[in-house]
N, C-alpha and C positions, 0 to 999 in steps of 0.2 A: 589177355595179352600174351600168355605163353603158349595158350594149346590150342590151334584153330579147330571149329569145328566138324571142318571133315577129319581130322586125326581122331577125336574122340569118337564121331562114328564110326571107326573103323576098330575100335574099343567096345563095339556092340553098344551104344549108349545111342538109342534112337529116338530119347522126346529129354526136350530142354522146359523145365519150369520153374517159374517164382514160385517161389513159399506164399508169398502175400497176394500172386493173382488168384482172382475170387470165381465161382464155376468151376477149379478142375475136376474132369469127370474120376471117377472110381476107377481104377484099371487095376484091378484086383489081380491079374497076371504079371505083373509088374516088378520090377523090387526095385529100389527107390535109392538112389545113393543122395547125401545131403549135403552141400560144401557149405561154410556159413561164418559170418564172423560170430564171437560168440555174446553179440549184444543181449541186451536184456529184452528186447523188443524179438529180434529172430529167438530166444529164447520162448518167449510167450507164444511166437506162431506157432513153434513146434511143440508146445504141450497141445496146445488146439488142434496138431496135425495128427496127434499119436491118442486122445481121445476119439476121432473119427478116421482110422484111417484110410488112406486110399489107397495104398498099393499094398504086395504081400508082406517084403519086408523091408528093413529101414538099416541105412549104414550112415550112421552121423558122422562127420570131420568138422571141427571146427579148426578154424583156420587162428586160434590163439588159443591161451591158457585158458580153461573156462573151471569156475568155482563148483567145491562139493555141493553147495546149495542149489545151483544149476544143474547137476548130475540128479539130484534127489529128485529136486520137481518133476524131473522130464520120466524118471523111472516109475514116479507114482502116478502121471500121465500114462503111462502103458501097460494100459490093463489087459490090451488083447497080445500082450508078449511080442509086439513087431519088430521090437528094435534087436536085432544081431548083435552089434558095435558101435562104440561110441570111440573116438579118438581124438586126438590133436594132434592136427595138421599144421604146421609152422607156416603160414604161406601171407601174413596179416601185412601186407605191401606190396607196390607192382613193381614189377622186373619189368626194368624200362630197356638196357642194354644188359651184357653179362657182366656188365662191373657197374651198371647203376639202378638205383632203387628209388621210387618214389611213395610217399604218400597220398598225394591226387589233395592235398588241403590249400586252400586258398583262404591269408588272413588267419596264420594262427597264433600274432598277438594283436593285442590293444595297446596301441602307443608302445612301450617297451616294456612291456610285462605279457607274459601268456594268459587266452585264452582258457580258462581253465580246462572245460571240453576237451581244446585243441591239444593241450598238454598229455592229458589223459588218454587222446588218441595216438600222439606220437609218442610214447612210450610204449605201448602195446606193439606200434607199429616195429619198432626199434629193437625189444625185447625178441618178437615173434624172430628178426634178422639174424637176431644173435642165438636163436635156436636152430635156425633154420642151416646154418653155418655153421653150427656145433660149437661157437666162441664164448667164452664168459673171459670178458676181457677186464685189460687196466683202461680206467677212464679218465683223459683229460680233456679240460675246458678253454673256452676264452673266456678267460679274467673279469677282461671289461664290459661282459653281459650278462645279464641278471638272469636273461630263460636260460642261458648255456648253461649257468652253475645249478640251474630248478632242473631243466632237463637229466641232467647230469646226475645230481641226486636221484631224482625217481626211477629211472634205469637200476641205478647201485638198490634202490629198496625190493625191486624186481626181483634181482640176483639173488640177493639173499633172503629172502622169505623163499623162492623157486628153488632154494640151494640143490635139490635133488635135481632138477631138470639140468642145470647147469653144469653138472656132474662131469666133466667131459674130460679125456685124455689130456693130460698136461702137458703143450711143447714144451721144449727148450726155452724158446722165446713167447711170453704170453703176448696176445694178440694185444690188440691196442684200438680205443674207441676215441677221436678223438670229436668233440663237437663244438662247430665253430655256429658263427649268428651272420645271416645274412649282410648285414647294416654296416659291417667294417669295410663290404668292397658293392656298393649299389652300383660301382661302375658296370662292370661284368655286365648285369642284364640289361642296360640299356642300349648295349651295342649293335650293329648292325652285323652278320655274323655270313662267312665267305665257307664253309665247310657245308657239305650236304645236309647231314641229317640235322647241323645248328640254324642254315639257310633256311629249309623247310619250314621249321618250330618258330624262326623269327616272322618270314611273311604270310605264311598261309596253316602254322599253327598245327601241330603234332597232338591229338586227344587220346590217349593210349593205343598208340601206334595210326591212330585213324587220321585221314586227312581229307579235309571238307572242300570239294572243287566245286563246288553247285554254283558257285560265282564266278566261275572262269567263262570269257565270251564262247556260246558256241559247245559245249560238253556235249559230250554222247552221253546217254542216261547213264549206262555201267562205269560210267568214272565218277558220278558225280560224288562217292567218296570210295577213298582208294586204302589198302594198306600199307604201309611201310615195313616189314618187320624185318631183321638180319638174320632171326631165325630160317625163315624160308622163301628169302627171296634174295640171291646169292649177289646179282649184281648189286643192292640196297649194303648186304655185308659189306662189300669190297669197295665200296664208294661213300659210306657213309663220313669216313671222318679225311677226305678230301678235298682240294679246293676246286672253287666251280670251274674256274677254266680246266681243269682236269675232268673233270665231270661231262663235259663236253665231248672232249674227246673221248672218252669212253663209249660215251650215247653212241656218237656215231660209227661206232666199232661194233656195236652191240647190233645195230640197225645192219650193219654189212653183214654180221655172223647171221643174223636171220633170215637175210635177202639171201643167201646160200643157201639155207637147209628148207626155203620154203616149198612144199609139194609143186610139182612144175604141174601148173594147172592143164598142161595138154600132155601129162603123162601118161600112159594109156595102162589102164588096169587091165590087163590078159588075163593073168595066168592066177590061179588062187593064192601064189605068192606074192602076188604084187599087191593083191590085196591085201594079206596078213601083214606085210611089211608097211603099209600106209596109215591099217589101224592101229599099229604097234607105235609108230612113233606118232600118231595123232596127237596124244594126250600130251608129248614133250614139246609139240611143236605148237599147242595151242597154252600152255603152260608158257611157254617162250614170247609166246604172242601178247598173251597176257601183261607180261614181264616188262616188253617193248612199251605197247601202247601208253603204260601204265608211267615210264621214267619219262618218256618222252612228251607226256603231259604237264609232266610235273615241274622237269627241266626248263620244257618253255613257257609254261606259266612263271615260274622263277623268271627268264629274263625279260618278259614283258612287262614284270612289276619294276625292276633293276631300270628299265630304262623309261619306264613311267613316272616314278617318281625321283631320277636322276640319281640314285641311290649309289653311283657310284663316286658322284662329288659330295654327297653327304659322307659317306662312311670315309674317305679322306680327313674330313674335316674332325669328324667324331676321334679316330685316330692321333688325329693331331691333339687333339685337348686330353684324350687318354693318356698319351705316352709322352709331348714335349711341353716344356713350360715357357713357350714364348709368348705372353700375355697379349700384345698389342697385335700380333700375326693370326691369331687365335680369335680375337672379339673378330676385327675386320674380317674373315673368314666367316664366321659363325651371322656377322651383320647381313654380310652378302648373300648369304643361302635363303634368310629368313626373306628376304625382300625378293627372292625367285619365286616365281608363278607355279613354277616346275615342281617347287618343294611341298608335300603335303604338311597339311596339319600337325600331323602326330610326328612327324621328323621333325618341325620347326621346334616344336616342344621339348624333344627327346638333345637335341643341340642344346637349348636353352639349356636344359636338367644337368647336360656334362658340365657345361658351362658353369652352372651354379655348382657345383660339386668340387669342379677342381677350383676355381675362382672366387672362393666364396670369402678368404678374405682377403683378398687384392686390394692393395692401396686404391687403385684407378678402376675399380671395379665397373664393369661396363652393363652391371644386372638390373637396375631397374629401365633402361632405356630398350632394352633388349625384350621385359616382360611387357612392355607400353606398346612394340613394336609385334609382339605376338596376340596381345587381347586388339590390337586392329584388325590383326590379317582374321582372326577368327569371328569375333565381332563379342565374343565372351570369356568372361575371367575364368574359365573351369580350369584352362591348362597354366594360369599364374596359380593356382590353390596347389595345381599336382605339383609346379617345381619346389614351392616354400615345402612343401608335403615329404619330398624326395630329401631335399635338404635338412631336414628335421631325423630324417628315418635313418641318410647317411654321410651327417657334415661331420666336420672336426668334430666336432664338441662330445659325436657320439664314439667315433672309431676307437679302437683300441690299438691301434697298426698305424703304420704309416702310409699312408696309399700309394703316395705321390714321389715324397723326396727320398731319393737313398741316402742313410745315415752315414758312411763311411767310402771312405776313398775307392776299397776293393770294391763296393755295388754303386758307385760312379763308373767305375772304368766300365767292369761287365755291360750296364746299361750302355755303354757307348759303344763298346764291341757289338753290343746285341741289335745298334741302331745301325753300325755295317753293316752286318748279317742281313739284317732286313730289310735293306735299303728297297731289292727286287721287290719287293710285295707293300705298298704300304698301308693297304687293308688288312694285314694280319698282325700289325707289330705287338700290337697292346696281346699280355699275357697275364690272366688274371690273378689275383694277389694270392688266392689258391695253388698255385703252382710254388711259388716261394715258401711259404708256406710246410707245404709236404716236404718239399727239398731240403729243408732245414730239418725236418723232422726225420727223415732218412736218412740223415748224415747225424742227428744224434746232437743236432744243435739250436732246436726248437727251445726256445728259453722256459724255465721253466718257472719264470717269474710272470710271464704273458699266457703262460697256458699250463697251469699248476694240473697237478694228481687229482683226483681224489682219492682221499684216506693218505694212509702213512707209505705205501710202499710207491719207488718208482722203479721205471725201465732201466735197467742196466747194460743192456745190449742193445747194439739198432734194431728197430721194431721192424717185425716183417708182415705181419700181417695187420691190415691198418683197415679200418671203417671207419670214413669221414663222413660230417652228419652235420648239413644247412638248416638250421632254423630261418624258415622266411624262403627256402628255394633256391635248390642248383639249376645251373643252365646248362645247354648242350657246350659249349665253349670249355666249362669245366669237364664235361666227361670228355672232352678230347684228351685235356690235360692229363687227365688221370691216364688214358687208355697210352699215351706218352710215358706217362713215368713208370707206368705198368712194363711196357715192352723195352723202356732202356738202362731197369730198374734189375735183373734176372734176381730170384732170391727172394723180392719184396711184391708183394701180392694188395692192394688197392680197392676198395670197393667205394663206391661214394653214392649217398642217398643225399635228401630234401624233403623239406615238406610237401613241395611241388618241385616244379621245373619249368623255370621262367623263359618268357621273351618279353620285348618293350610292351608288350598290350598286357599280358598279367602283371 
């Protein structure tokens, strides 16, 4: 995800291998660099690697803390002296944006308690962030979840058994961990989502930067998957946290800057500079080409699905159950969709899910007529199990927050300001409960009854440097968020991880 492979070759680094594929030949010319997380299993391959080994010598990184008993084994493993150095590499999570971090975990609790595994991997994951950052921060939780405050503690046992690693120049302001639990806002990922790089990950699904077109009608072989990255692909930087009708007009900006600089097929190569000048810019203009073919696939795969499965009167509707509470405008809506031909499966579903989320206990509740009305269009109960399923993971009964109503007159009014403001767009109105949230927290108003310390000491100052951290999965919508309070924030610096990073299919 961060380093493509023609960068590393150009690093002199010419053969890529697993540890665990079986046959690699001996290339005793070799010296062998090792990136590794520091499990107990790549541990045991690498005593097996350093008993036989195949190249000259060995430069191990693992990419987290790894134990003295881990260093022993590997050292009495090498008996023919191959190994140089052994280090630790902070690097145990993917760097999804430059202010977002994931773990790649899908499902890491049981009902409302952590997976144990999964606990023990986000911790390591979380630890590795906070070295990788140079932070040993203050930790605060959400209250009303049980992995937040387990999370939360395992992290603090980290710290201080690591006391030495954590060692690190003390600002003014210490940094601040703050970890919240998916289940207080399940709204956020079921949404239909109008920004690029959130649009992408909703219909066609974001896998560490890789994106799967093998199902678009008609693909040329070289696209059947593409990459996305911001790192090195400038128009993806500059568009990613955009709305699509902007997006649009970009493409076809981007298609004119190319239609200009394309070699004029009846250009007449003479002279040996016309030459050198042609191969010179070859490599920018097929890089450019690249670039082009690559958005403009993707773009219009995006609106062939938008207007396939009418997506644009769904996410209307989705909108309207996120953000207003007009109960009887809201079923009739949500009635109508389901009984359109137009609407797929998994949107009739995903409407149903808002529905039951914010409706759940409406006097006149319009939910089981609505679930009757989805096991017909489908012909099976799978997607009545997902909504009670949805409703369980994030109704009342579990939230700690308020999702829905504003408690006081001042976040009345704002909500009504903010429903002018957004009257232009009414696919963007809904702002995830994360946004509020931080805002509170950067104004130093974050209650500390709802999101207590751990241990005795608290922030004194607004916190500036902050790492927020989803049990259960951020979404692209929130890293917009962030990348928002980041840029009108100057001073306060934002990072945001998950265990994953959701769209309505995960």
């Amino acid at each position: 995800v961060v380093y493509t492979q023609s960068e590393i070759l150009q690093r002199e680094v010419y053969l890529f291998e697993r540890l665990d594929s079986p046959n690699r030949e001996p290339m005793k010319h070799l010296k062998a660099i090792c990136f590794l997380r520091p499990t107990k299993e790549n541990v045991e391959l690498l005593v097996q690697e350093l008993r036989r080994p195949k190249y000259s010598v060995y430069f191990i990184y693992f990419s987290n803390v790894i134990s003295k008993s881990d260093v022993k084994a590997l050292a009495e493993a090498d008996e023919q002296e191959v190994v140089a150095e052994v280090q630790e590499f902070y690097g145990d999570y993917i760097a999804v944006n430059p202010h977002v971090f994931s773990l790649n975990l899908l499902g890491c609790c049981r009902g409302h308690s952590w997976d144990l595994a999964q606990l023990a991997r986000t911790t390591q994951g979380l630890t590795a962030l906070l070295l990788s950052l140079k932070k040993c921060p203050m930790i605060r939780y959400q209250l009303s979840s049980e992995p937040a405050k387990r999370l939360a503690e395992c992290v603090k046992q980290v710290i201080t058994k690591e006391y030495e690693l954590f060692d690190f120049r003390r600002t003014e302001v210490p940094p601040l961990l703050l970890i919240l639990d998916r289940s207080d806002d399940a709204i956020t990922p079921l949404l239909n989502q109008w920004t690029y790089q959130a649009m992408v990950h909703e219909l066609l699904g974001i896998n560490n930067n890789r994106i799967d077109l093998s199902r678009v009608p008609g693909i040329s072989k070289d696209l059947r998957e593409v990459v996305l990255s911001a790192e090195n692909d400038e128009f993806y930087a500059n568009n990613m946290y955009l709305n699509f009708a902007e997006i649009g007009t970009n493409i076809k900006n981007l298609m004119e800057d190319f239609q200009r600089r394309k070699p004029k097929e009846q250009q007449k190569l003479e002279s040996i500079a016309d030459m050198k000048a042609f191969v010179e810019n070859y490599p920018q203009f097929k890089k450019m080409s690249g670039t082009v073919s690559k958005h403009v696939t993707v773009v219009g795969e995006l609106s062939r699905l938008v207007a396939e499965r009418n997506l644009l009167e769904v996410s209307e509707v989705e909108q309207e159950l996120a953000c207003q509470s007009d109960h009887s405008s809201a079923l009739q809506s949500v009635r109508r969709l389901l009984q359109s031909p137009r609407v797929s499966e998994l949107d009739a579903a995903r409407l149903v899910m808002l529905y039951a989320l914010r409706y759940e206990r409406h006097g006149s509740s319009g939910l089981p007529a609505l679930l009757e009305e989805l096991r017909s269009r489908g012909g099976t109960d799978r997607y009545r199990k997902l909504v009670s399923a949805v409703v369980e993971y994030g109704g009342k009964r579990v939230r700690g927050s308020d999702l829905f109503s504003p408690k006081d007159a001042v976040a009345i009014t704002k909500q009504f300001l903010k429903g002018l403001k957004g009257i232009e767009n009414v696919y963007t109105q809904h702002q995830p409960l994360l946004q509020e949230t931080l805002d509170q927290l950067i104004k130093g108003k974050l209650k500390d009854s709802q999101y207590p310390y751990l241990g005795p000491n608290t922030l004194r100052d607004r916190p500036q440097d902050i790492i927020v951290f989803l049990i259960g999965g951020a979404t692209y919508e929130e890293a917009l968020t962030v990348f928002n309070l980041n840029r009108s924030n100057p001073g306060v610096r934002i990072v945001l991880g998950g265990t994953t990073i959701h769209n309505t299919r995960r």
